[in-house]
N, CA, C and O atoms as CSV, one atom per row, in Angstrom:
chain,resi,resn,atom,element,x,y,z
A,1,UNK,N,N,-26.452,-143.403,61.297
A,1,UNK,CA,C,-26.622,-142.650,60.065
A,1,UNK,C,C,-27.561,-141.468,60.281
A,1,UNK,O,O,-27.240,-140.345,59.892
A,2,UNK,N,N,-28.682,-141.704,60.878
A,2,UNK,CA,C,-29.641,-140.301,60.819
A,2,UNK,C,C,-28.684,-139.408,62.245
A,2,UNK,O,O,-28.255,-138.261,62.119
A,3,UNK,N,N,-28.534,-140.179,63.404
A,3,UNK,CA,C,-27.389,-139.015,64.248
A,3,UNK,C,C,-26.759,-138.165,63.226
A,3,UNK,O,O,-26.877,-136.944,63.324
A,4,UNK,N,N,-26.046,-138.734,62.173
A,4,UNK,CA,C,-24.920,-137.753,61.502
A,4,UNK,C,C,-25.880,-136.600,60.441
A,4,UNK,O,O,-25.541,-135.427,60.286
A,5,UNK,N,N,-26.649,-136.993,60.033
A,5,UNK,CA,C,-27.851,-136.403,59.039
A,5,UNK,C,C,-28.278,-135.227,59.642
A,5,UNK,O,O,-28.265,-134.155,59.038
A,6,UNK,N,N,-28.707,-135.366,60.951
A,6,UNK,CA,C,-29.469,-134.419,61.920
A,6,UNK,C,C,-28.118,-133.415,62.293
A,6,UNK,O,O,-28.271,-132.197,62.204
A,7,UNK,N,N,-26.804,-133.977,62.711
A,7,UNK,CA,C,-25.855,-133.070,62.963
A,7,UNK,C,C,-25.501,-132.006,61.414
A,7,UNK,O,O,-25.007,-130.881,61.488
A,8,UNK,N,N,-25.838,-132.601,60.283
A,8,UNK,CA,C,-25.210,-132.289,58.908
A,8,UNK,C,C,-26.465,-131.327,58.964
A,8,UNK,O,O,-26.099,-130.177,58.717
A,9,UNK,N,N,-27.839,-131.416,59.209
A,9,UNK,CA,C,-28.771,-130.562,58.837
A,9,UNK,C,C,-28.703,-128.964,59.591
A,9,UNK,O,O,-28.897,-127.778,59.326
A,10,UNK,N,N,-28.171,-130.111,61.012
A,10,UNK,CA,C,-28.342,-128.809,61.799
A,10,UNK,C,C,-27.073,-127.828,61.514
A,10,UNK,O,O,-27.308,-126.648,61.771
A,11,UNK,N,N,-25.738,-128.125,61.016
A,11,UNK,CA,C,-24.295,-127.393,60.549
A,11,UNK,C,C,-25.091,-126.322,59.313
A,11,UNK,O,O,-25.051,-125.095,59.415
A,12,UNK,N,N,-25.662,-126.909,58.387
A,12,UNK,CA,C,-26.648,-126.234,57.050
A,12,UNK,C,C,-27.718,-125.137,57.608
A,12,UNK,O,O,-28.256,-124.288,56.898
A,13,UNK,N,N,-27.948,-125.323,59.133
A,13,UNK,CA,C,-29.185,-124.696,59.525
A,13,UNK,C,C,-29.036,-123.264,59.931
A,13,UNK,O,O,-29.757,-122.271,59.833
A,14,UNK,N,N,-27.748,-123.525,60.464
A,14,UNK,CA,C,-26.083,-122.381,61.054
A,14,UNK,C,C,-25.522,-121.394,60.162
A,14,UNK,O,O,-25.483,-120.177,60.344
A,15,UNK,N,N,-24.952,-122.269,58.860
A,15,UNK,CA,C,-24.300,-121.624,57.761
A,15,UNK,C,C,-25.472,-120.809,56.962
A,15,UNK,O,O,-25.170,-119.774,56.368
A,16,UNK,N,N,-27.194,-121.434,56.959
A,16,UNK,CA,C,-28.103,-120.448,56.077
A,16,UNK,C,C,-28.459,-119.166,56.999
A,16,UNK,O,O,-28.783,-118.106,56.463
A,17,UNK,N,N,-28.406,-119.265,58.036
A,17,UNK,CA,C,-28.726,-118.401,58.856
A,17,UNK,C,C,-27.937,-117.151,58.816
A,17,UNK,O,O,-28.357,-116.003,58.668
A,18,UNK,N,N,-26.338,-117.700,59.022
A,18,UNK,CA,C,-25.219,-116.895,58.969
A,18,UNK,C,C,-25.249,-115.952,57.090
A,18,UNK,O,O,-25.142,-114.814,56.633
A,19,UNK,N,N,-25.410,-116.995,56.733
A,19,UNK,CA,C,-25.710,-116.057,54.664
A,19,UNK,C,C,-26.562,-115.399,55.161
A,19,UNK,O,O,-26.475,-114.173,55.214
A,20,UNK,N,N,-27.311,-115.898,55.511
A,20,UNK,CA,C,-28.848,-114.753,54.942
A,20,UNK,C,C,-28.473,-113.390,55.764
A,20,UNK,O,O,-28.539,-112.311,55.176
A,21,UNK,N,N,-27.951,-113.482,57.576
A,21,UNK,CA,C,-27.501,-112.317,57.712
A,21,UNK,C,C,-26.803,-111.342,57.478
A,21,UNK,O,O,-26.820,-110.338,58.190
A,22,UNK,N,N,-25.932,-111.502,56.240
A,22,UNK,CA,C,-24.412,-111.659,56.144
A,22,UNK,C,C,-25.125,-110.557,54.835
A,22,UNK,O,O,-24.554,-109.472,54.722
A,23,UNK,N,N,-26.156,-110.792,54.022
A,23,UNK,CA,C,-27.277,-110.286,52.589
A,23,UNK,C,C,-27.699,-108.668,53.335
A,23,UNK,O,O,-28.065,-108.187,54.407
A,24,UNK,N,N,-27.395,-108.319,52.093
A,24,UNK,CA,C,-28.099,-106.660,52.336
A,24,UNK,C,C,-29.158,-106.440,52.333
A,24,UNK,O,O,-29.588,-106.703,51.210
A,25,UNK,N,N,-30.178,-105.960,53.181
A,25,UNK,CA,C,-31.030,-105.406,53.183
A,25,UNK,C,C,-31.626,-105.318,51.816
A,25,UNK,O,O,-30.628,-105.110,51.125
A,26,UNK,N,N,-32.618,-105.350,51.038
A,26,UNK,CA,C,-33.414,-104.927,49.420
A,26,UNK,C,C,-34.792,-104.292,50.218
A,26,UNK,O,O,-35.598,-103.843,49.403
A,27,UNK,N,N,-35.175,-104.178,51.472
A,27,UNK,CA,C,-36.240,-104.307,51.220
A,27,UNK,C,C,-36.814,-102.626,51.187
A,27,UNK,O,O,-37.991,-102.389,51.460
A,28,UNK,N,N,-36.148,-101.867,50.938
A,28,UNK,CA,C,-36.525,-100.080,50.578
A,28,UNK,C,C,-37.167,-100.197,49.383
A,28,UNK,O,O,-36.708,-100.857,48.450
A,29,UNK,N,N,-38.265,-99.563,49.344
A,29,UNK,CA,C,-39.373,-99.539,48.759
A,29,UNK,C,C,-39.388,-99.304,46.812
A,29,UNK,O,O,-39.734,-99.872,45.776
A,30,UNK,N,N,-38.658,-97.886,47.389
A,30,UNK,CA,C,-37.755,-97.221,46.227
A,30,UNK,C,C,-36.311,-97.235,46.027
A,30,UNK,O,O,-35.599,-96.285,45.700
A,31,UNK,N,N,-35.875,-98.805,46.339
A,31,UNK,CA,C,-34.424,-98.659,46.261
A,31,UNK,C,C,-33.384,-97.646,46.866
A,31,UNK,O,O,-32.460,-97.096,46.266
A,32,UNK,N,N,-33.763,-97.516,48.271
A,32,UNK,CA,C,-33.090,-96.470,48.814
A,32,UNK,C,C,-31.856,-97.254,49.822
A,32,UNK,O,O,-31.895,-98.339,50.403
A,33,UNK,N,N,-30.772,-96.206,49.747
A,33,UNK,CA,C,-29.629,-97.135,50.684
A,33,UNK,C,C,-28.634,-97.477,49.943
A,33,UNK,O,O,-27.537,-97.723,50.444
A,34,UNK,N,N,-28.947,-97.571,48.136
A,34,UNK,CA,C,-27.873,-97.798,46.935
A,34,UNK,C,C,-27.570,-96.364,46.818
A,34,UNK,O,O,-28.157,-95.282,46.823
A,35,UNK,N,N,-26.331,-96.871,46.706
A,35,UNK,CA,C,-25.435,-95.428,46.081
A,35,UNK,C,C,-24.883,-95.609,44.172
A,35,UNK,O,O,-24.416,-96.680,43.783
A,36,UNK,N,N,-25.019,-94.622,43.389
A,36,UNK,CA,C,-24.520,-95.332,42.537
A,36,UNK,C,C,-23.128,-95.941,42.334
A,36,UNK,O,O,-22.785,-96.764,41.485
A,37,UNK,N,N,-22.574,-95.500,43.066
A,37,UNK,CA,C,-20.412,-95.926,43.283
A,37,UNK,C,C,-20.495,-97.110,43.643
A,37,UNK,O,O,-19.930,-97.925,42.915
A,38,UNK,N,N,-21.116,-97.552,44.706
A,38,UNK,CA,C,-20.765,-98.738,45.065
A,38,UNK,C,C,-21.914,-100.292,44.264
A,38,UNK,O,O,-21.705,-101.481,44.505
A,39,UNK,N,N,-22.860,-99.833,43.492
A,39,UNK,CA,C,-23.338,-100.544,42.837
A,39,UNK,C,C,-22.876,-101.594,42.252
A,39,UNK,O,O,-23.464,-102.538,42.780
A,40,UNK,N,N,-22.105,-102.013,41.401
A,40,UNK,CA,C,-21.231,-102.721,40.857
A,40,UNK,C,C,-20.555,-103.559,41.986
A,40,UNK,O,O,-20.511,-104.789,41.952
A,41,UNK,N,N,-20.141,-102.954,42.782
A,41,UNK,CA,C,-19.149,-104.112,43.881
A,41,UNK,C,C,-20.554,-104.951,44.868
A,41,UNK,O,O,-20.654,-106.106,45.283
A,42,UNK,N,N,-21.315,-103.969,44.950
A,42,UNK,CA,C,-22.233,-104.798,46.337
A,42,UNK,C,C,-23.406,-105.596,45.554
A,42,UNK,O,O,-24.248,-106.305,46.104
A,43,UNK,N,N,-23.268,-105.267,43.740
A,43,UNK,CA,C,-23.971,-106.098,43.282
A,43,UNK,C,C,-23.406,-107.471,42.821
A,43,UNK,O,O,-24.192,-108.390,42.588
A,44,UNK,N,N,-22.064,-107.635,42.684
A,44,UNK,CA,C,-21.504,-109.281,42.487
A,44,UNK,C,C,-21.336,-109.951,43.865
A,44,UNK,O,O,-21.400,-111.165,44.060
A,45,UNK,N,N,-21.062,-108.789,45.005
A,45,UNK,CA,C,-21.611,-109.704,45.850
A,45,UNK,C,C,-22.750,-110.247,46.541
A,45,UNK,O,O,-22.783,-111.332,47.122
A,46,UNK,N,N,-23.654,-109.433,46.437
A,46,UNK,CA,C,-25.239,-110.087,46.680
A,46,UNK,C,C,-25.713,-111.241,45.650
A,46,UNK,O,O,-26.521,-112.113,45.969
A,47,UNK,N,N,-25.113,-111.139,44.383
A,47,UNK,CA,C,-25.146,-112.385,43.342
A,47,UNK,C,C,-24.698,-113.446,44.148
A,47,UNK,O,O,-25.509,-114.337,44.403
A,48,UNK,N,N,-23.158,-113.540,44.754
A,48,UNK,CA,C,-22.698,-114.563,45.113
A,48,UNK,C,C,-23.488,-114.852,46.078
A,48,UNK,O,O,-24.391,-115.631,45.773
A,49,UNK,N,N,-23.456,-114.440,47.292
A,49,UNK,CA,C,-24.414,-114.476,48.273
A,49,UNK,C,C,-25.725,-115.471,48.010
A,49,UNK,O,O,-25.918,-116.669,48.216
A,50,UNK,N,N,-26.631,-114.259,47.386
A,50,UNK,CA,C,-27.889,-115.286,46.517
A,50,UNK,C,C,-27.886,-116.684,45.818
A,50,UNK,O,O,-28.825,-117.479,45.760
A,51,UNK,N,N,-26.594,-116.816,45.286
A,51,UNK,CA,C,-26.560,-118.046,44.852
A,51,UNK,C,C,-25.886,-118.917,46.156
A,51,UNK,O,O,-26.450,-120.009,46.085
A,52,UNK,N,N,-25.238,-118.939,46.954
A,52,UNK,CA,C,-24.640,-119.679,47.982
A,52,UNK,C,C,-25.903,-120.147,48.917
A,52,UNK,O,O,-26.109,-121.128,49.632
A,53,UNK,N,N,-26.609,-119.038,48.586
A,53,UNK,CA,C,-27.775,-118.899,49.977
A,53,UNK,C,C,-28.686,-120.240,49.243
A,53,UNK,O,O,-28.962,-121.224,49.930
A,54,UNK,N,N,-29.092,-120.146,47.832
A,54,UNK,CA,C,-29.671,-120.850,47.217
A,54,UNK,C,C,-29.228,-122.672,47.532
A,54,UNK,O,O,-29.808,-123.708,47.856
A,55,UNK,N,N,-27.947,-122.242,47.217
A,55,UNK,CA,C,-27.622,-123.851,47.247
A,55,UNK,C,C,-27.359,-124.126,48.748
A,55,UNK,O,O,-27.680,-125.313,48.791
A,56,UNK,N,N,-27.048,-123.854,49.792
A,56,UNK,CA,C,-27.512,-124.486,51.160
A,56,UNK,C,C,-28.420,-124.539,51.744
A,56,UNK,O,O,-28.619,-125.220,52.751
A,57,UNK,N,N,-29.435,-123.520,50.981
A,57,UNK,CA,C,-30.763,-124.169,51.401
A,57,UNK,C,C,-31.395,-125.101,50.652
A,57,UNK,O,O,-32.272,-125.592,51.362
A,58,UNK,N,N,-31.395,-125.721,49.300
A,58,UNK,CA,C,-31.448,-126.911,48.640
A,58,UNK,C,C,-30.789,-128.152,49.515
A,58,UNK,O,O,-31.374,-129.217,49.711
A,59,UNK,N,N,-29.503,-127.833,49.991
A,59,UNK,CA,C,-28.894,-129.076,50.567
A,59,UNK,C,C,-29.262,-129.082,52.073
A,59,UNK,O,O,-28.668,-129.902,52.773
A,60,UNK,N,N,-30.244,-128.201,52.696
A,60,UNK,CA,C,-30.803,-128.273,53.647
A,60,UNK,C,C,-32.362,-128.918,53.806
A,60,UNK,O,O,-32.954,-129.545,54.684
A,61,UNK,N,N,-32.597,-128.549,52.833
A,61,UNK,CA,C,-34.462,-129.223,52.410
A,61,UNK,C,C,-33.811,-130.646,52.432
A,61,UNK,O,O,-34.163,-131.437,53.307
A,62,UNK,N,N,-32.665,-131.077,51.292
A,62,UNK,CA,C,-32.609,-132.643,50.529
A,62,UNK,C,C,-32.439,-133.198,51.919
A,62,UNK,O,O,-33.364,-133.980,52.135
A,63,UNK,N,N,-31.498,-133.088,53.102
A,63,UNK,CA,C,-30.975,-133.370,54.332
A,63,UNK,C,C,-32.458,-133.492,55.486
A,63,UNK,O,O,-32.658,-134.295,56.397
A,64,UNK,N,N,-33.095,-132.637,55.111
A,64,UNK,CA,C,-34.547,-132.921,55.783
A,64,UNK,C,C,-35.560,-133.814,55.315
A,64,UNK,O,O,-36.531,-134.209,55.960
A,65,UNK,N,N,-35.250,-134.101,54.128
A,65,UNK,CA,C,-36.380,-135.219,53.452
A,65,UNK,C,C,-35.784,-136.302,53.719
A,65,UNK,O,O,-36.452,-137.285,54.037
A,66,UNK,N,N,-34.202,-136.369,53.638
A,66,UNK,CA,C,-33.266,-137.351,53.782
A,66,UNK,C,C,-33.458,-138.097,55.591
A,66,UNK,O,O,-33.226,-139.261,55.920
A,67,UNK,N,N,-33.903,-137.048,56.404
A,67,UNK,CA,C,-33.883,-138.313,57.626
A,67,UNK,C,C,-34.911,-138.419,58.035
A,67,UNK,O,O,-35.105,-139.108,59.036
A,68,UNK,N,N,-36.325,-137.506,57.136
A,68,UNK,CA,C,-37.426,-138.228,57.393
A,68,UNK,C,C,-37.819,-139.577,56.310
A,68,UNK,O,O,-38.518,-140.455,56.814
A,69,UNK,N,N,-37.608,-139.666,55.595
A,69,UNK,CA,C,-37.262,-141.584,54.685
A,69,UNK,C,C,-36.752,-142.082,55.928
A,69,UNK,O,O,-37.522,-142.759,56.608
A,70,UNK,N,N,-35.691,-141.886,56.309
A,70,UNK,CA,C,-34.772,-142.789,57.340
A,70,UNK,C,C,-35.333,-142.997,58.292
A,70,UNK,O,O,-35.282,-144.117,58.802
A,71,UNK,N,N,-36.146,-141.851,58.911
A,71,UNK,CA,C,-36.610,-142.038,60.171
A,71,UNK,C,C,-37.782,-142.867,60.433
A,71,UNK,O,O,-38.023,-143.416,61.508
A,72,UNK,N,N,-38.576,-142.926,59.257
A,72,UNK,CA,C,-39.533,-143.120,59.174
A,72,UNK,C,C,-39.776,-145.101,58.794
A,72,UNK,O,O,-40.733,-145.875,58.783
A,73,UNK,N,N,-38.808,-145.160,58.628
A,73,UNK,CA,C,-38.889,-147.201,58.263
A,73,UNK,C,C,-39.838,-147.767,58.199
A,73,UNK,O,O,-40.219,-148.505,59.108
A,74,UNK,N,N,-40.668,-147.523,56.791
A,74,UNK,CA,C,-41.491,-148.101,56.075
A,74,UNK,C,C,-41.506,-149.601,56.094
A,74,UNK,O,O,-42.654,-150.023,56.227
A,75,UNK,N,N,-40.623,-150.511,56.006
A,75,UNK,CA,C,-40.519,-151.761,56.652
A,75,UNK,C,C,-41.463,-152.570,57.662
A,75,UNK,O,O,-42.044,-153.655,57.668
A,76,UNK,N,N,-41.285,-151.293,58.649
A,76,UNK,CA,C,-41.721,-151.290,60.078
A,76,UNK,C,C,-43.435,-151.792,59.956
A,76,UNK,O,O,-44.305,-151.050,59.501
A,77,UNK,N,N,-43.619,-152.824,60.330
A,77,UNK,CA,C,-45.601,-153.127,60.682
A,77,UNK,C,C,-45.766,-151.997,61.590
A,77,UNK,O,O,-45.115,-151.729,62.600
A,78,UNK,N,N,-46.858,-151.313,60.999
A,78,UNK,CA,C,-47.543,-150.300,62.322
A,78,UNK,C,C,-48.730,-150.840,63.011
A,78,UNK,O,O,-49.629,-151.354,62.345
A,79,UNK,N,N,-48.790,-150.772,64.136
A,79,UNK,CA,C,-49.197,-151.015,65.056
A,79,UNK,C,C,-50.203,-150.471,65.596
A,79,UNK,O,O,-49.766,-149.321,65.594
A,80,UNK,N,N,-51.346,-150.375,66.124
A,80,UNK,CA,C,-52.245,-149.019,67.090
A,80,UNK,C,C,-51.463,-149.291,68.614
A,80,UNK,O,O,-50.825,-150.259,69.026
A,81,UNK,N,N,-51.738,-148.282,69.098
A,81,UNK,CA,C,-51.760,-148.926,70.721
A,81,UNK,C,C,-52.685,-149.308,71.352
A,81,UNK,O,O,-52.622,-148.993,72.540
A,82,UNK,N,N,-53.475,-149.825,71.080
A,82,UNK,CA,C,-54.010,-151.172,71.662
A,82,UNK,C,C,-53.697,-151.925,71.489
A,82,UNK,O,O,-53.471,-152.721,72.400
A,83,UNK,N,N,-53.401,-152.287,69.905
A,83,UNK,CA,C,-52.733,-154.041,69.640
A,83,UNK,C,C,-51.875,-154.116,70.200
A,83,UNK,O,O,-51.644,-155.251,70.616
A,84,UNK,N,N,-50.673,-152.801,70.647
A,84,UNK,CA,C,-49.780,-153.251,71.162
A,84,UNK,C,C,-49.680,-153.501,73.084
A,84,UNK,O,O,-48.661,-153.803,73.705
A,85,UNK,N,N,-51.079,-153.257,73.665
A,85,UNK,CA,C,-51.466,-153.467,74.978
A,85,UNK,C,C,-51.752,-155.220,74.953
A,85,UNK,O,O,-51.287,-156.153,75.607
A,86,UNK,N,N,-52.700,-155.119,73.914
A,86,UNK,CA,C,-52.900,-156.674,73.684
A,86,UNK,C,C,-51.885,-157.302,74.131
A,86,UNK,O,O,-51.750,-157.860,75.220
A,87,UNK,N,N,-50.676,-157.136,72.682
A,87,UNK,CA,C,-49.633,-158.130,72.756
A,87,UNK,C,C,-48.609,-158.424,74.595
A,87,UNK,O,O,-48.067,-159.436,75.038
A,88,UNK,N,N,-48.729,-157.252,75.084
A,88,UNK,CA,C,-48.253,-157.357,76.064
A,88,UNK,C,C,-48.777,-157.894,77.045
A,88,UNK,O,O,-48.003,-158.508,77.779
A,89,UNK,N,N,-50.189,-157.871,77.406
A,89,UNK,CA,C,-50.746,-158.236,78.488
A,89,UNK,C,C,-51.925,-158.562,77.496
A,89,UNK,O,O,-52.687,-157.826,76.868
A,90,UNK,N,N,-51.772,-160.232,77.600
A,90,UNK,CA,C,-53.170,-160.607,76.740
A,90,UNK,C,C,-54.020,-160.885,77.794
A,90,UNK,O,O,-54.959,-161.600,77.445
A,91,UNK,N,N,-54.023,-160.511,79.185
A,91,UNK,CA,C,-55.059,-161.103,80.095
A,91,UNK,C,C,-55.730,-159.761,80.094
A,91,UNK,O,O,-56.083,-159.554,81.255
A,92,UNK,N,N,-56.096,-158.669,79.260
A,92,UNK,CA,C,-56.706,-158.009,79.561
A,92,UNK,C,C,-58.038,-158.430,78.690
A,92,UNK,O,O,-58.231,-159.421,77.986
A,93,UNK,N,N,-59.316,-156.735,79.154
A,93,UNK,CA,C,-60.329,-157.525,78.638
A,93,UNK,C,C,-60.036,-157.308,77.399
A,93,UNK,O,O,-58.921,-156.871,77.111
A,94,UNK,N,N,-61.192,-157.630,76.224
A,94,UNK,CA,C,-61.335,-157.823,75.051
A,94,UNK,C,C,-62.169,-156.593,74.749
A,94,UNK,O,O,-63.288,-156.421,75.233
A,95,UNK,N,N,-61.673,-155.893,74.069
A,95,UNK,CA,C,-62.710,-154.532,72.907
A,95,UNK,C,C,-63.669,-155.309,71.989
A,95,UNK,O,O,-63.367,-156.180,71.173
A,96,UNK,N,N,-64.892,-154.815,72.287
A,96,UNK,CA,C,-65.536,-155.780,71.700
A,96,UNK,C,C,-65.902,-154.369,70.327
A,96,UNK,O,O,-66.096,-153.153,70.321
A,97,UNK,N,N,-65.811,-155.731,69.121
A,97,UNK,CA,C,-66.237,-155.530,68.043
A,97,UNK,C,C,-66.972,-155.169,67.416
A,97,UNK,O,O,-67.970,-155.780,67.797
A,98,UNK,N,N,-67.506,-154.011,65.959
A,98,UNK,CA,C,-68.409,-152.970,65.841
A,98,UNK,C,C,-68.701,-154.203,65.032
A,98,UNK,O,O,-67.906,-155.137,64.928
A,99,UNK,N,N,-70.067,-154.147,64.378
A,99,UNK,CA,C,-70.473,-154.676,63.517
A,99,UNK,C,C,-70.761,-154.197,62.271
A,99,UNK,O,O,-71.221,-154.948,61.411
């Protein structure tokens, strides 16, 4: 399940990348680079755009929270590594205790 999560995040990681390059430029100071003719057409599509861009990066965050829960198996007793030297080799010495 998280294999397929991590492949699904990383397909989302591809497709936001590809939108966002795909988005016109805004960043002229004084709005320079708009023409008024083509206003209207390059503005429903930067709408669409913006909103597409919006929602795969939502389903890219949810997909990242999604396989750290998974990954993370709260279930799981945590351990230090020492206890877990202990458990393996109990003939070692003993850490002695703070008071």
């Amino acid at each position: 399940m998280e294999s397929l999560l991590i492949f699904v995040n990383i397909v989302l990681a591809v497709i936001l990348v590809i939108i966002i390059l795909l988005q016109r430029s805004e960043g002229g100071a004084l709005g320079l680079g708009v023409s008024q003719d083509n206003f209207t057409s390059a503005r429903s599509v930067g709408t669409f755009l913006t909103k597409l861009t919006s929602i795969v990066a939502t389903l890219f965050i949810i997909c990242s929270i999604a396989i750290v829960a998974i990954s993370r198996d709260e279930f799981r007793e945590t351990q230090s590594v020492l206890e877990k030297q202990e458990e393996e080799n109990p003939n070692l010495p003993q850490i002695p205790q703070s008071k």
